[in-house]
C-alpha positions as CSV (number, residue, x, y, z in Angstrom):
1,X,102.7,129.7,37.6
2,X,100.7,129.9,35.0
3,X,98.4,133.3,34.9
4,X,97.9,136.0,37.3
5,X,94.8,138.3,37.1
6,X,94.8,141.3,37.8
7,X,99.0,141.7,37.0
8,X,99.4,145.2,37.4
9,X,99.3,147.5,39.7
10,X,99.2,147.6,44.1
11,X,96.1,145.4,43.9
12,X,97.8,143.1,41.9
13,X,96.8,139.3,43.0
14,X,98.9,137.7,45.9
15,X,100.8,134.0,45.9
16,X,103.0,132.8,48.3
17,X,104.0,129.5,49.3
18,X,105.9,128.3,51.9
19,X,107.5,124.8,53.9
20,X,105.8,124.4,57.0
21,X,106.6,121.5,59.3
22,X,105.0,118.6,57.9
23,X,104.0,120.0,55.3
24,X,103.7,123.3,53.1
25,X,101.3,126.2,53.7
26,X,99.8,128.5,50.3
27,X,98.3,132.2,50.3
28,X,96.4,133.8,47.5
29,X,94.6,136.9,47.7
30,X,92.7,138.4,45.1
31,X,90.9,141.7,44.6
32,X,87.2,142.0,44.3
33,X,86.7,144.1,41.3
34,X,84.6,146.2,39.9
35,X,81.2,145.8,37.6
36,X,82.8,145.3,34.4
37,X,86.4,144.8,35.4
38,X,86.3,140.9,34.9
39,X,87.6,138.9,37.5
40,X,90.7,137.9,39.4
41,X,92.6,134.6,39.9
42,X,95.9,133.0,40.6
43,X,95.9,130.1,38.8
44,X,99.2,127.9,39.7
45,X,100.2,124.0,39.3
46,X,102.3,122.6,42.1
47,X,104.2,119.9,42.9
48,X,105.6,118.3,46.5
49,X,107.4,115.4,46.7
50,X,107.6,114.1,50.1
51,X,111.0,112.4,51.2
52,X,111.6,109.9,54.4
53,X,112.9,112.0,57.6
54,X,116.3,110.3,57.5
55,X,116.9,111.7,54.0
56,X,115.9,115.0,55.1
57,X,118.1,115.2,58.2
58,X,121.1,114.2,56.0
59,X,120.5,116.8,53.9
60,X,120.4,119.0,56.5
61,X,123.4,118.1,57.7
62,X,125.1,118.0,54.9
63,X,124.5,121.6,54.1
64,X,122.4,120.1,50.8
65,X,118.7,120.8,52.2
66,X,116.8,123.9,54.3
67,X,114.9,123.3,57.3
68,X,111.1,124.2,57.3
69,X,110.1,127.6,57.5
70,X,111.5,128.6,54.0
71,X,109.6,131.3,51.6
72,X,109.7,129.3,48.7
73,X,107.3,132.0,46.6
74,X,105.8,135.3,47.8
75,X,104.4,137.3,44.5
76,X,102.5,140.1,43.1
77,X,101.2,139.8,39.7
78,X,104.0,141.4,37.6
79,X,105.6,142.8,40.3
80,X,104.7,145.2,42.5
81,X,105.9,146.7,45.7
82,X,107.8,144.9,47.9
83,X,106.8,141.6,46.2
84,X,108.9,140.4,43.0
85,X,106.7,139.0,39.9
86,X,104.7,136.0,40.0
87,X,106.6,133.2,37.8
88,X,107.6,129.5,38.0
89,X,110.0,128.2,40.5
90,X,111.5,125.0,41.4
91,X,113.2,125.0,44.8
C-alpha cells in the first residue's frame, strides 16, 4: 500500500482485495470531494504469483494453503469503522 487519500474519517477511501477462483478480484472506492478539497486515490502495488493446480491442492491438503474465497485486504484509509487501516500485506 502505498498512499491512501482521503485517510481520515467515514469517507475515508476503500481497498479490498480478495482470491476469487481463478483468479483475484480488487475494490476501491473513493469519495468525490469538494471544490477545493483536492482529490482522492488509492494508490497500491500488487503482486500474484500464479502456481500449477497440483501444488495448490497439496497445499490444501496439507493444511499449508486457503481455498479461494479468502479476504486478503479490506481497508479504510487509517482506519475507520468497521474496516482496519489501509497498509501492506503479504498473504
Amino acid at each position: 500500500m502505498n498512499s491512501v487519500v482521503p485517510a481520515d474519517g467515514e469517507r475515508a477511501s476503500i481497498f479490498s482485495a480478495s482470491s476469487v477462483e481463478n483468479g483475484m478480484s480488487f475494490y476501491t472506492w473513493t469519495p468525490k470531494r469538494g471544490v477545493g478539497q483536492g482529490r482522492s486515490w488509492v494508490d497500491a502495488d500488487v503482486t500474484v504469483y500464479g502456481v500449477k493446480a497440483s501444488l495448490v491442492q497439496q497445499a490444501q491438503a496439507d493444511n499449508k494453503c486457503t481455498a479461494w474465497g479468502k479476504n486478503i485486504e479490506n481497508c479504510r484509509g487509517n482506519g475507520s469503522g468497521d474496516r482496519p487501516e489501509c497498509k501492506s500485506v503479504n498473504d
